[in-house]
C-alpha positions as CSV (number, residue, x, y, z in Angstrom):
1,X,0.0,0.0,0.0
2,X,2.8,2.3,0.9
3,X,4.3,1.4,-2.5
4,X,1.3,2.3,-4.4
5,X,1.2,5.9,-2.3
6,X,4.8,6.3,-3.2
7,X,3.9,5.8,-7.2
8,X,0.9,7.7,-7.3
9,X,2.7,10.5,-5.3
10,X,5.9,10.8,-7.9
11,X,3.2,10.4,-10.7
12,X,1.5,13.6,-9.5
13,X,4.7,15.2,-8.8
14,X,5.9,14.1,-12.5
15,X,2.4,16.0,-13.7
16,X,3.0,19.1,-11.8
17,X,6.6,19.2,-13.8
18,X,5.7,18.6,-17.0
19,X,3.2,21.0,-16.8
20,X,5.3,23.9,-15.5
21,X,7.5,22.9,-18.0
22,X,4.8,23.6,-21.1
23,X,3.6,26.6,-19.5
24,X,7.5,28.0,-18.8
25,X,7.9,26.7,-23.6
26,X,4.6,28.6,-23.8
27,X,5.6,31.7,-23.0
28,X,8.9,31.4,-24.2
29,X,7.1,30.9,-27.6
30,X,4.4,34.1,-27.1
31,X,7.5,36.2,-26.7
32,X,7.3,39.6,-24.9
33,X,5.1,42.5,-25.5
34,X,7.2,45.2,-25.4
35,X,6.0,48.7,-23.6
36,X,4.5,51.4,-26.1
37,X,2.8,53.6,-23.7
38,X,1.6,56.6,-25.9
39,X,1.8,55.8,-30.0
40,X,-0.9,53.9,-31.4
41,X,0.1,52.8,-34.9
42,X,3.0,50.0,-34.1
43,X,3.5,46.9,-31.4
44,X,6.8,45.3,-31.2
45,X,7.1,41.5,-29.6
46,X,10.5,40.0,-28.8
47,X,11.2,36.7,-29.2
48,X,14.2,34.7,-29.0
49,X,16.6,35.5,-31.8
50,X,14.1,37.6,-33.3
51,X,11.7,40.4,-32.7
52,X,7.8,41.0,-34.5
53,X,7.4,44.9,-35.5
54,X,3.6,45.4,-36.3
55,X,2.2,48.7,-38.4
56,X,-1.2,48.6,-37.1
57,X,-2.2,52.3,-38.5
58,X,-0.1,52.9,-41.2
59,X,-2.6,56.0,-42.6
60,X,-5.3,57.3,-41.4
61,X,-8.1,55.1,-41.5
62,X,-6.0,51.7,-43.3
63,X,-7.3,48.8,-42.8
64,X,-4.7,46.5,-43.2
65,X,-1.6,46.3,-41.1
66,X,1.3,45.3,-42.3
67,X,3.9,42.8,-40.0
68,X,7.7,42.4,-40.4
69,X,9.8,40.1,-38.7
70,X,13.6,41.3,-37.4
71,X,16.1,38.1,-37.5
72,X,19.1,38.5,-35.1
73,X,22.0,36.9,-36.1
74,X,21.6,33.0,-35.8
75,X,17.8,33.4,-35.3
76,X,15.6,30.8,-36.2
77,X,12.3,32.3,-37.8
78,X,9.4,29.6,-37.2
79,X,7.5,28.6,-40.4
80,X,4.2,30.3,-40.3
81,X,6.1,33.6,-39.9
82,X,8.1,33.0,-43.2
83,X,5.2,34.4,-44.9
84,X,6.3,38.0,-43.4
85,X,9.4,40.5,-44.9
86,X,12.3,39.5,-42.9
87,X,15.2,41.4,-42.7
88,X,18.4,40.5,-40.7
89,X,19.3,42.7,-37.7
90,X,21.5,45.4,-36.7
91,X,20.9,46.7,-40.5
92,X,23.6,48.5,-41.7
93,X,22.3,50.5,-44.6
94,X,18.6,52.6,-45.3
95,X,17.0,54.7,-47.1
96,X,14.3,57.0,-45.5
97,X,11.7,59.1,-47.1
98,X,10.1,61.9,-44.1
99,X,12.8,64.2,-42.4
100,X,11.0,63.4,-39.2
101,X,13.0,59.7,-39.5
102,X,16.1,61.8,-39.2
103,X,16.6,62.5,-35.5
104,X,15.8,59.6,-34.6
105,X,18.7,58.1,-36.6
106,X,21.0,60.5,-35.5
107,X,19.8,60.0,-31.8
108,X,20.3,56.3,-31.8
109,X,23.8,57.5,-33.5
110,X,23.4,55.7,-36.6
111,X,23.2,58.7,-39.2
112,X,25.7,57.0,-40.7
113,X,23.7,54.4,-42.2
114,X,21.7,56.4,-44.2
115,X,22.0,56.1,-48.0
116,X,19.5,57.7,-49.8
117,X,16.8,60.2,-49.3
118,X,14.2,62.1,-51.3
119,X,14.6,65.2,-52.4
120,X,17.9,65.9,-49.5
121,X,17.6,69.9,-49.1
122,X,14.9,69.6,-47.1
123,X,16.9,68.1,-44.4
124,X,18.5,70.4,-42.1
125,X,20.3,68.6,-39.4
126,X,23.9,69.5,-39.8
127,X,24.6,66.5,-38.9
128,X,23.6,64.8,-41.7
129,X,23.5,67.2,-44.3
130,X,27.5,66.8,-43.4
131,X,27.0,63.5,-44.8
132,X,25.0,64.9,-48.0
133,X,27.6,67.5,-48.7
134,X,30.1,64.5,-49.1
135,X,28.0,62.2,-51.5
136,X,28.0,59.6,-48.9
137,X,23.8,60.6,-49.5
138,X,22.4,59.6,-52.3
139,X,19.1,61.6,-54.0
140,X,16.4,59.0,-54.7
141,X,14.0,61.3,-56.6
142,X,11.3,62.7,-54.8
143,X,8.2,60.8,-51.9
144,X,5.5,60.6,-54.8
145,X,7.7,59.6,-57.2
146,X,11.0,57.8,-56.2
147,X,13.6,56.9,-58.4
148,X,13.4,53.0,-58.8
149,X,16.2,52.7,-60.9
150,X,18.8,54.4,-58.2
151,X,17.1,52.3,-55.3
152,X,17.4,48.8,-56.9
153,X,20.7,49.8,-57.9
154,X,21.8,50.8,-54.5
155,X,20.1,48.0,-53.0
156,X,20.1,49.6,-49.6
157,X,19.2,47.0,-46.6
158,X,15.3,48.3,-45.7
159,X,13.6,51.7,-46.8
160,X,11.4,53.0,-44.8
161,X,8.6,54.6,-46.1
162,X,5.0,56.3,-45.3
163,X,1.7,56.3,-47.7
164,X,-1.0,58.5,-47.6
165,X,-3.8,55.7,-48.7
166,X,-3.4,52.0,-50.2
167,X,-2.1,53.2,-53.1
168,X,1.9,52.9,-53.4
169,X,3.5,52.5,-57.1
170,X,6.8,53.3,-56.2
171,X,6.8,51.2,-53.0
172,X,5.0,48.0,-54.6
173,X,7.7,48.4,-57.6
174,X,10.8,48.6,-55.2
175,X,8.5,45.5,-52.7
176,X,8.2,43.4,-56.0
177,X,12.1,43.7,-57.1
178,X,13.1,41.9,-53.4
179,X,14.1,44.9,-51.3
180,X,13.1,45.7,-47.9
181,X,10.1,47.9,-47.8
182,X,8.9,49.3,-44.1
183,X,5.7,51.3,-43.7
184,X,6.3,54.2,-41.1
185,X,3.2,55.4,-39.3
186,X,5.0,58.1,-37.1
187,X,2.9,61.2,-39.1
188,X,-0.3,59.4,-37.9
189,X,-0.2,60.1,-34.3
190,X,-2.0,62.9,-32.6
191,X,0.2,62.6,-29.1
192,X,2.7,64.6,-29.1
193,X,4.6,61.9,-27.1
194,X,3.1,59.2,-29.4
195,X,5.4,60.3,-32.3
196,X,8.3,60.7,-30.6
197,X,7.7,57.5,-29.4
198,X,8.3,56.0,-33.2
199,X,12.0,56.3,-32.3
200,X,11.6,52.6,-30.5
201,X,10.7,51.9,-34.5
202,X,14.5,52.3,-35.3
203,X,15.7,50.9,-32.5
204,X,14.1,47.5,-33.5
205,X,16.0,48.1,-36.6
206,X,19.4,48.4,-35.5
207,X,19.2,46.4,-32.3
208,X,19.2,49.1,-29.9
209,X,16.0,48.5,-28.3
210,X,17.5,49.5,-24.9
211,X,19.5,52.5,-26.1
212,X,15.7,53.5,-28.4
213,X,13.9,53.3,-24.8
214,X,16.3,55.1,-23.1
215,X,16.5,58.2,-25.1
216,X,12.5,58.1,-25.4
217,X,12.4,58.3,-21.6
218,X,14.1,61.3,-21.2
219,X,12.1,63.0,-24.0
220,X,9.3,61.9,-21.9
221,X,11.0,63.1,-18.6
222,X,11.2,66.4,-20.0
223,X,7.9,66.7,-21.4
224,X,6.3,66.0,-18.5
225,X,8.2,68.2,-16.2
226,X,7.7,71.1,-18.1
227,X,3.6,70.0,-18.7
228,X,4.0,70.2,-14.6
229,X,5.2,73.3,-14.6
230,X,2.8,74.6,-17.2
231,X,0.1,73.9,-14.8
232,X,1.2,76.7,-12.5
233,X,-0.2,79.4,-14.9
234,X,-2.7,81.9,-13.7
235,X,-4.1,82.3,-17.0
236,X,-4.9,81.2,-20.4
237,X,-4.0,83.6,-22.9
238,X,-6.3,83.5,-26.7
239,X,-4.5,81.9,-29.3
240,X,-5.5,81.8,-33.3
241,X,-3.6,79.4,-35.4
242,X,-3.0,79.2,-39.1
243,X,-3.8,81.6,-42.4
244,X,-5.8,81.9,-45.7
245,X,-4.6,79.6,-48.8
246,X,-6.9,80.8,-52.3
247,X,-10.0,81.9,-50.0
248,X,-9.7,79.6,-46.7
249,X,-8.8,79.7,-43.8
250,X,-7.0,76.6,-42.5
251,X,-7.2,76.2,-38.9
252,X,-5.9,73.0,-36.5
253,X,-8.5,70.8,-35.5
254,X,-9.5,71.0,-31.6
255,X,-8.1,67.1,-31.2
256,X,-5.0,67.9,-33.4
257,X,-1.0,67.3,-32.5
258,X,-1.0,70.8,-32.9
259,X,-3.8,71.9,-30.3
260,X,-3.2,69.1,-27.9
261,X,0.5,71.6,-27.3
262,X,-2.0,74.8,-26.9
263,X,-3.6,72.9,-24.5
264,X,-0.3,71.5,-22.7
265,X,0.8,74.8,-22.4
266,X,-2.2,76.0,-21.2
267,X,-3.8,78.2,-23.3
268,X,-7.3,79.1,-24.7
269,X,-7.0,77.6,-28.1
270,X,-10.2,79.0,-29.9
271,X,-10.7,76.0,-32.0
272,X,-10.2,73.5,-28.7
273,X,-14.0,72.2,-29.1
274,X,-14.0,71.4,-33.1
275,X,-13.7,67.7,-33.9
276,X,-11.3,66.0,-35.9
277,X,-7.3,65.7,-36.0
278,X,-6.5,67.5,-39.2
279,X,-7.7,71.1,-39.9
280,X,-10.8,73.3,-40.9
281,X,-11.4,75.4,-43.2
282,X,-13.3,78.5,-42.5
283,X,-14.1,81.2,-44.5
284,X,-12.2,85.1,-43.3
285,X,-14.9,86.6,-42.1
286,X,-15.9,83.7,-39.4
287,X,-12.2,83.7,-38.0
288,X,-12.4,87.2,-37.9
289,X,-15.3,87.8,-35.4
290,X,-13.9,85.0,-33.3
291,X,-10.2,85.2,-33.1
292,X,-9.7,89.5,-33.9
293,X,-9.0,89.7,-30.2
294,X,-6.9,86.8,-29.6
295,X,-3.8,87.5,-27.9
296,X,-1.5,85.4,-29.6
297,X,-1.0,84.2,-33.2
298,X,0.6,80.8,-33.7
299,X,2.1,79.6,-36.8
300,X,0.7,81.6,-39.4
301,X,2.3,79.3,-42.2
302,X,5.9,80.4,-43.5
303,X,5.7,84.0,-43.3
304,X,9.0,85.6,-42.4
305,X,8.0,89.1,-41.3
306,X,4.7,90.9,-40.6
307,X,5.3,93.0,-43.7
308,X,5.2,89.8,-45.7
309,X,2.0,88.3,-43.6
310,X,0.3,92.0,-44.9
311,X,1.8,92.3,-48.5
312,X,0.3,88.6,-48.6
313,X,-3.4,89.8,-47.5
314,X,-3.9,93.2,-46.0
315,X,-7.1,92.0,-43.4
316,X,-4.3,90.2,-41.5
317,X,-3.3,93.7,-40.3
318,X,-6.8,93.8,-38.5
319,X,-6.5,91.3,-36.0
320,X,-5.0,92.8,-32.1
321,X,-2.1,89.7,-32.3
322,X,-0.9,91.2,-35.4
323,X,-1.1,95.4,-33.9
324,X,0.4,94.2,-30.6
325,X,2.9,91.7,-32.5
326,X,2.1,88.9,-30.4
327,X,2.8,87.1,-33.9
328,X,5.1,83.2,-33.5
329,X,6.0,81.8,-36.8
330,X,8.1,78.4,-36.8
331,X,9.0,79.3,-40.6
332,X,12.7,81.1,-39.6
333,X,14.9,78.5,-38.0
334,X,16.1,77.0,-41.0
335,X,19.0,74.3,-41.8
336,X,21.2,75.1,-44.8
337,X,18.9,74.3,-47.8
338,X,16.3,76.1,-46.6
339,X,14.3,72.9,-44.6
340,X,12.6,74.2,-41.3
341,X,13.9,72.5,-38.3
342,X,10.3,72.3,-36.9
343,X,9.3,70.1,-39.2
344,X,12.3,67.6,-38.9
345,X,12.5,67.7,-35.4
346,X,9.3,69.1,-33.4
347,X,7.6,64.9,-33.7
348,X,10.9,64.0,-32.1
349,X,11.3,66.3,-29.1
350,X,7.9,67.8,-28.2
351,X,9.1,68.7,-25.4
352,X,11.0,71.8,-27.1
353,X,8.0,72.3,-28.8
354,X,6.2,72.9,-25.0
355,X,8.7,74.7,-23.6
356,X,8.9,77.2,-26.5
357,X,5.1,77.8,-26.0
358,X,5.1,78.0,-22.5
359,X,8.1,80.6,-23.0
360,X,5.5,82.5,-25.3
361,X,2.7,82.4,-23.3
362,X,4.0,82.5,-19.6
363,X,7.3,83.4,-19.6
364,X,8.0,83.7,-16.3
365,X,7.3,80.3,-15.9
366,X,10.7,79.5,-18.5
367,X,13.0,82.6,-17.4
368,X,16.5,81.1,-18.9
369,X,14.5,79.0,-21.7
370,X,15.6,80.3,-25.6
371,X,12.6,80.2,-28.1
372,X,14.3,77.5,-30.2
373,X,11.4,76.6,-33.1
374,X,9.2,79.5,-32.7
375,X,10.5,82.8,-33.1
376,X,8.5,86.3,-32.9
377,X,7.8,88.0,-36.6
378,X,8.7,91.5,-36.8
């Protein structure tokens, strides 16, 4: 009897084992979700010799994602992932198509693997247009219209680009002739801290994960402590945004990137309550009776002067931001060629982009802070 207690015990025991054992292979095989807090349009799960990078929003309003699969070195892909671009980790050569994808590279300090880019003078980091300036960047034509016959030449490791809708020529050409082609979905986030958190996107790329999360979390450090300090303002100052193109008015949307920085910085954004992430038109007249007494002006498109905003269209002259010259344009901090900086790096490092405001609106808050994007037209 003792004997059979014995068995039955070390049967039980042999049980318990072998299933801790499948449940310890089981999640060794689901891999790791790792941590996007803010961004919306990409996961990333790491597995052992290789990671899983998913574009969930690749445009606005896609509805198909599109999955890639990073092999480390000596990485063994399963099967049913073999349907999925692979591409072989750290990469040591790409081609990029939105200046935004520039800091990023040059934060992880891997500029120098970049090898092509559309239409180069609109980058302005000096950084890399060091690198243009000695050929070691190529020109691949121009985002609606690359060069196909440069990039299959080249043959650069992965080139990462963005669409507007489903419909990519160039990319499906370049995708059908064997190279590496990544969908970037950075432009499609709304939180400011969403798009800077694309950076983890390179990181995967180049195995730097830790180094990708590292830099994001002091970008997110700093955002945050300055969002804290914005809250000590007494008051919210008026703000209008945006200028007339033909006979429009173009105006941020109240659940825009652009608005959600008003609102950071804690002011009265006069659009705050419209719905949508892109922009409004309105015709003159309706921004006139609501915004001719706002007390600030931000970003009235790439005007250089208040001359030049009034030789443009003389009614801009009638709005008390204007008379007062309470007038922020992000069009004068340019890189060599003539790119604006804000557009290459204000996704990156929003909290700049904060601090700037909150030096506009409540100085006293920012005493030794240096308007870096936004400067005041004179």
């Amino acid at each position: 009897m003792k004997f059979v207690k014995n068995t039955l015990f070390l049967f039980l025991i042999s049980l318990l084992f072998l299933q801790c054992k499948k449940e310890t292979n089981h999640e060794t095989k689901s891999g790791i979700k790792k941590e996007i807090q803010y961004a919306t349009g990409f996961e990333i799960y790491k597995y052992k010799g290789y990671s899983i990078v998913k574009i969930t929003k690749p445009w606005p309003g896609a509805k198909e994602n599109f999955t890639y699969v990073l092999q480390e070195k000596n990485g063994i892909i399963p099967d049913s992932l073999k349907q999925f671009t692979t591409i072989q980790i750290p990469i040591k050569s790409i081609v990029v198509t939105s200046t935004t994808h520039i800091p990023a590279l040059e934060m992880l300090g891997v500029e120098n693997t970049l090898v092509g880019f559309p239409n180069t003078d609109y980058i302005s980091s000096e950084k890399t247009r060091k690198r243009i300036d000695a050929g070691l960047v190529r020109e691949v034509g121009k985002n609606e219209n690359l060069n196909t016959e440069v990039l299959i030449d080249m043959q650069p490791e992965v080139i990462v680009g963005f669409g507007l809708n489903s419909s990519n020529p160039s990319l499906n050409i370049l995708r059908k002739s064997g190279l590496k082609v990544l969908f970037n979905g950075d432009w499609t986030e709304q939180s400011p801290l969403g798009k800077a958190e694309w950076i983890k996107f390179f990181g995967a790329l180049y195995g730097l994960d830790s180094k990708a999360n590292s830099v994001f979390s002091e970008i997110e450090k700093e955002y945050n402590t300055t969002l804290a300090l914005a809250k000590k303002a007494t008051q919210k100052p008026t703000v209008l945004s945006g200028s007339m193109f033909q006979d429009q008015w173009y105006v941020p949307q109240g659940e825009s990137w652009a608005s959600l920085f008003f609102k950071d910085a804690q002011a009265n954004y006069l659009w705050k309550d419209t719905k949508g992430t892109g922009s409004v038109s309105l015709p003159f007249e309706v921004i006139l009776e609501k915004a001719q007494q706002a007390e600030f002006w931000i970003a009235p498109g790439d005007f250089s002067s208040l001359k030049q905003m009034s030789d443009s269209n003389p009614h801009y002259s009638e709005f008390e931001s204007f008379k007062n010259k309470k007038v922020y344009s992000y069009a004068l901090n340019k890189g060599a060629k003539g790119g604006i900086l804000y557009f290459e790096w204000s996704p990156t490092r929003p909290d700049w982009v904060l601090k700037d405001l909150i030096k506009i609106f409540h100085p006293e808050l920012v005493p030794n802070h240096t308007l870096f994007f936004f400067q005041k037209l004179e």
